[in-house]
C-alpha positions as CSV (number, residue, x, y, z in Angstrom):
1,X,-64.8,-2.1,74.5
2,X,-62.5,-4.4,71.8
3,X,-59.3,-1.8,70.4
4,X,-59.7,-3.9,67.0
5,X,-63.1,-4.0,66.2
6,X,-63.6,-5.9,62.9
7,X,-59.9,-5.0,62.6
8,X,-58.4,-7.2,59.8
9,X,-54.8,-8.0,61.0
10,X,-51.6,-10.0,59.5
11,X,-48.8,-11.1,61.9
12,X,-46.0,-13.0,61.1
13,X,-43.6,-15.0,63.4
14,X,-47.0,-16.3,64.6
15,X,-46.1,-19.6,65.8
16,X,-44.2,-18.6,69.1
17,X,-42.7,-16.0,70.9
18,X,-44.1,-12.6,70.2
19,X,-45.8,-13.1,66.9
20,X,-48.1,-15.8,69.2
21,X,-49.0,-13.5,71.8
22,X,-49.8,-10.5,69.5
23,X,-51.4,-12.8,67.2
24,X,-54.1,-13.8,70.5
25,X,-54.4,-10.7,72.0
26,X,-55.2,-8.9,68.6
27,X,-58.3,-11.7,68.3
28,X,-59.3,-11.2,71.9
29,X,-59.3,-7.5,71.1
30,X,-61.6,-7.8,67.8
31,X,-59.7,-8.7,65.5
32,X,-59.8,-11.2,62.4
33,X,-56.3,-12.3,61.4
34,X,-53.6,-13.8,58.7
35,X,-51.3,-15.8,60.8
36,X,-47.9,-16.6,59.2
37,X,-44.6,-18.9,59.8
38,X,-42.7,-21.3,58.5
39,X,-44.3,-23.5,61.1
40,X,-47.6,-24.9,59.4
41,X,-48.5,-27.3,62.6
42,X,-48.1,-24.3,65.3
43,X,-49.8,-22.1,63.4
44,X,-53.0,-24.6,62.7
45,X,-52.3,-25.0,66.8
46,X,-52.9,-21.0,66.9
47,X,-55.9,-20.8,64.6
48,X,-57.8,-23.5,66.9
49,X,-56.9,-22.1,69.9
50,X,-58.3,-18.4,68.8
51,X,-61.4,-19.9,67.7
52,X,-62.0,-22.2,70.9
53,X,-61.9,-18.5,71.9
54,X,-64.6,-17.0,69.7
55,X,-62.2,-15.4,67.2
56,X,-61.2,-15.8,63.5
57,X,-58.0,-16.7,62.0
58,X,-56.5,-18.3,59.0
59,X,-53.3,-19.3,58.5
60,X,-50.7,-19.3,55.8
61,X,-46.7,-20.6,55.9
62,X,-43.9,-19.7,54.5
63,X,-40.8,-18.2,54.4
64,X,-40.7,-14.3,54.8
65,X,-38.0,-14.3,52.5
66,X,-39.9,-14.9,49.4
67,X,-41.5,-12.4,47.9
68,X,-44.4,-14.6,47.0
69,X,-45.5,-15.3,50.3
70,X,-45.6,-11.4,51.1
71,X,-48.0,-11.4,47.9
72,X,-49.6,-13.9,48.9
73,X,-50.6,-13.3,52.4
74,X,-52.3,-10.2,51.7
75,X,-54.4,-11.2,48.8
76,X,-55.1,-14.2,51.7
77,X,-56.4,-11.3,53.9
78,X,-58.1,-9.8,51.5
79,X,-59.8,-13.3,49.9
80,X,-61.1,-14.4,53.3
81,X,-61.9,-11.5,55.4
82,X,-62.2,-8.2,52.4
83,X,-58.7,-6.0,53.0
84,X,-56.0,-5.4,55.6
85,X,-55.9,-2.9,58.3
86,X,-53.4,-3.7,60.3
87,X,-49.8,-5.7,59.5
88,X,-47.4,-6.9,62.2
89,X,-43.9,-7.7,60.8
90,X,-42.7,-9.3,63.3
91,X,-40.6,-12.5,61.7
92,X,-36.8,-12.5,62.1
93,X,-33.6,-14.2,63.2
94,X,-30.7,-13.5,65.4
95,X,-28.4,-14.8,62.6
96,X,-25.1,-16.0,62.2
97,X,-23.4,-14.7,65.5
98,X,-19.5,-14.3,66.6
99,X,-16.3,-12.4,65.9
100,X,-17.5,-9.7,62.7
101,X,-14.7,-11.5,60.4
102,X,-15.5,-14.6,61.1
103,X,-19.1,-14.2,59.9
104,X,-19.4,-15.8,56.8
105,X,-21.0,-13.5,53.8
106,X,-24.0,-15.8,53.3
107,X,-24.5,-15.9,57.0
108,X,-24.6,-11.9,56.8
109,X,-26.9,-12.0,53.5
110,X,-29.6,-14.4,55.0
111,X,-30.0,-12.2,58.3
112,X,-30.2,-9.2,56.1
113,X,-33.3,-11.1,53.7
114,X,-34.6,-12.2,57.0
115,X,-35.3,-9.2,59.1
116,X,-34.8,-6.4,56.6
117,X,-35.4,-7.4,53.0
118,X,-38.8,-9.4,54.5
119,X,-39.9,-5.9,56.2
120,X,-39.6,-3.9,52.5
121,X,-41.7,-7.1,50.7
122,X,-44.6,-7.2,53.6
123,X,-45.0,-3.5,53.1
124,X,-44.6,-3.4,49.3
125,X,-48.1,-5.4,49.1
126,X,-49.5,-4.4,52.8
127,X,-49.5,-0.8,52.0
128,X,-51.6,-0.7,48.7
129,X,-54.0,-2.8,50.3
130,X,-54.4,-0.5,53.2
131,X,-54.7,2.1,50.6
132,X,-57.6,0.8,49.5
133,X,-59.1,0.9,52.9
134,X,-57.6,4.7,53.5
135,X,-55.6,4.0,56.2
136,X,-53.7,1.4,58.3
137,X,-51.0,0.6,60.8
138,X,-48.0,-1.0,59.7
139,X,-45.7,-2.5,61.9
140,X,-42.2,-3.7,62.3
141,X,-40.4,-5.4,65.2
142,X,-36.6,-3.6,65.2
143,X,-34.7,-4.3,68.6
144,X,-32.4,-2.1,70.9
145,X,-29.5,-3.7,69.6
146,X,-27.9,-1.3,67.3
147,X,-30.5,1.5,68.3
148,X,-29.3,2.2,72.0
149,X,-27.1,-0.7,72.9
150,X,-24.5,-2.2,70.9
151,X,-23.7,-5.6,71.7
152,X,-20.8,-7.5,70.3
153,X,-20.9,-10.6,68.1
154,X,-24.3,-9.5,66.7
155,X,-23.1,-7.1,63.8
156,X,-25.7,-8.9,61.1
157,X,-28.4,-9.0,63.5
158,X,-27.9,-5.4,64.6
159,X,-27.6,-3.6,61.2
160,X,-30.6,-5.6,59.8
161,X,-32.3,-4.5,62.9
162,X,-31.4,-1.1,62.8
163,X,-32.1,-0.8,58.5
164,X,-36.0,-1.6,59.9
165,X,-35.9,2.0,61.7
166,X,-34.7,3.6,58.6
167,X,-37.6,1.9,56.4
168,X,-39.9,2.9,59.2
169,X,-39.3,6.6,59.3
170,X,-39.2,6.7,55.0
171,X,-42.5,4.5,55.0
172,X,-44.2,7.4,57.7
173,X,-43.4,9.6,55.8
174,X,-44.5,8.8,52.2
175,X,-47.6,7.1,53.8
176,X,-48.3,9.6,56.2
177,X,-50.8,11.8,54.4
178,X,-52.6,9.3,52.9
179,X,-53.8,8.2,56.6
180,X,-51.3,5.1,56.7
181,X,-49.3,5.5,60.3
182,X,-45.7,3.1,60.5
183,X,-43.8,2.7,63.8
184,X,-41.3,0.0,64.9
185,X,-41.4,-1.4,68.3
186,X,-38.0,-2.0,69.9
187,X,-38.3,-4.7,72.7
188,X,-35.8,-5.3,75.2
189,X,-34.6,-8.9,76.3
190,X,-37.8,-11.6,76.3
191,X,-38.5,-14.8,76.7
192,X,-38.9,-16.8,74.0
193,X,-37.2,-19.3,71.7
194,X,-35.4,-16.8,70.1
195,X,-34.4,-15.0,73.6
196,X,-33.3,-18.1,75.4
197,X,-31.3,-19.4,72.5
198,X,-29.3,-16.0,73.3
199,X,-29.4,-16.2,77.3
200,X,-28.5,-19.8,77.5
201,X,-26.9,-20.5,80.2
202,X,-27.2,-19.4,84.0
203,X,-24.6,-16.8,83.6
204,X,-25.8,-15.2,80.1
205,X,-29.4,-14.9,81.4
206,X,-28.3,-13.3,84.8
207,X,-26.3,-11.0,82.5
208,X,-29.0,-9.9,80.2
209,X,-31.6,-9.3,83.1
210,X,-29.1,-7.2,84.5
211,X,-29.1,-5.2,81.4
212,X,-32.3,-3.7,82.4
213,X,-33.6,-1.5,85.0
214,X,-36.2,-3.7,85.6
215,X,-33.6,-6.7,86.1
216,X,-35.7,-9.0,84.8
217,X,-36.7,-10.3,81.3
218,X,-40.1,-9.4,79.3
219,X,-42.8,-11.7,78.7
220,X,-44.2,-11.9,74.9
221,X,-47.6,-11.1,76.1
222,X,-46.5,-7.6,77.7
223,X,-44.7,-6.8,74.1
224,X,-47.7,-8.0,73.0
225,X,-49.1,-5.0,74.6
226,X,-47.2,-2.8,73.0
227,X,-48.1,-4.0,69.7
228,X,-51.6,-3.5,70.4
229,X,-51.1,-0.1,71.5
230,X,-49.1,0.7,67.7
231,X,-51.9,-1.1,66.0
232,X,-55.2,0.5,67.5
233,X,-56.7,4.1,67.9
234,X,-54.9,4.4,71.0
235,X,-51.9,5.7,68.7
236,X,-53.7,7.4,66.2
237,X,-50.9,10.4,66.5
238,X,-48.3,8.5,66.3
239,X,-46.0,7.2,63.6
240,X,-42.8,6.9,62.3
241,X,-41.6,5.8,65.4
242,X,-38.9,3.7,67.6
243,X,-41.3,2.9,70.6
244,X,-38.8,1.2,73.1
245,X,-40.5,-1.5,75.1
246,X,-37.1,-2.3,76.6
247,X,-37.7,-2.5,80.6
248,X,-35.0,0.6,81.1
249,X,-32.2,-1.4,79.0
250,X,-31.5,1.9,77.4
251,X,-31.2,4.2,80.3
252,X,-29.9,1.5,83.0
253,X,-26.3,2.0,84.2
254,X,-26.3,-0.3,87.1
């Protein structure tokens, strides 16, 4: 049995990395999706390969930024397949990186509109629409760093990060009763274009995998897994949550 039966789904950050496994395994699971990026190509590469597959997808790009495209995307949702049940927010950017003075105010401001301000415009027009189909999941991809680990050089990155668990809890709460859950997943290190531009070098990807109990980095698809899990019945009791899909990054010592 599918866990997104005629599930209509939005992810963005679609057109790699953990955006383009959720974005398959929520078709292979049921259901029809909005894909977005700034990527027009990739995604059009996505929405074929989900329908050599059987499924149904659309895509849409643009910058998460804009509070436009957040409009935009949902009244595409609702135009093409009648409402939204599910949104992944999963866009975002490591940012500008180094030495906390040294990093320049717009490069502060543009990691801030990326991964925070973007989260507060997808849910400003995600949430009425799952309103009108009484109930939803709304999701946001946080990260560890500057939850349980505090890493340095990453100051922008971590507060914009962090700002998503705050909007998360507010969001369960105020939505909560009117059958909407919101949760954040957390992952740990993973590979993909974002994660290797991090790790990248021999030494700096030895040193993240040791991070983890699990020594090793995550694959998108097993995140993938875990947005799957936020976005179905399988979590119907849970929200306003920071579910860590970290391989032990939080608890490991050695």
């Amino acid at each position: 049995m599918s866990a997104l039966p005629n599930k209509i789904a939005l992810v963005t950050g679609a057109s790699s990395g953990i955006g383009y496994a959720t974005a398959k395994l929520f078709a292979r699971e049921g259901a029809r999706l909005v894909v977005a990026a700034r990527r027009q190509p990739e995604l059009d590469a996505l929405v074929e390969e989900i329908s050599q597959a059987g499924g149904h997808a659309v895509a849409l790009a643009g910058d998460v930024k804009d509070e436009a495209f957040a409009k935009a995307l949902v009244e595409l949702a609702i135009r093409r397949f009648g409402g939204l049940d599910v949104a992944f927010n999963n866009a975002g950017t490591i940012g500008e990186m180094g030495a906390s003075p040294d990093v320049s105010l717009s490069g502060w401001e543009d990691t801030i509109r990326t991964n925070l301000t973007s989260a507060f415009l997808g849910a400003k027009y995600q949430l009425p629409a799952m309103l009108e189909r009484n109930g939803g999941s709304l999701i946001f991809t946080s990260t560890i760093v500057g939850y349980t680990v505090g890493l340095p050089g990453m100051a922008a990155y971590a507060a914009s990060k962090a700002g998503i668990i705050g909007l998360t809890q507010a969001l369960a709460a105020e939505f909560g009763p009117k059958g909407i859950r919101v949760n954040a997943l957390l992952p740990g290190g993973t590979d993909t274009p974002m994660g290797r531009a991090f790790a990248n070098t021999p030494d700096a990807l030895a040193f993240v995998q040791g991070l983890h109990a699990l020594k090793r980095m995550a694959l998108p698809e097993e995140i993938a897994k875990s947005a799957l899990y936020l976005a179905s019945d399988a979590s119907s009791f849970t929200t306003g949550s920071a579910l860590l899909a970290d391989g032990g990054v939080s608890i490991n010592r050695t």
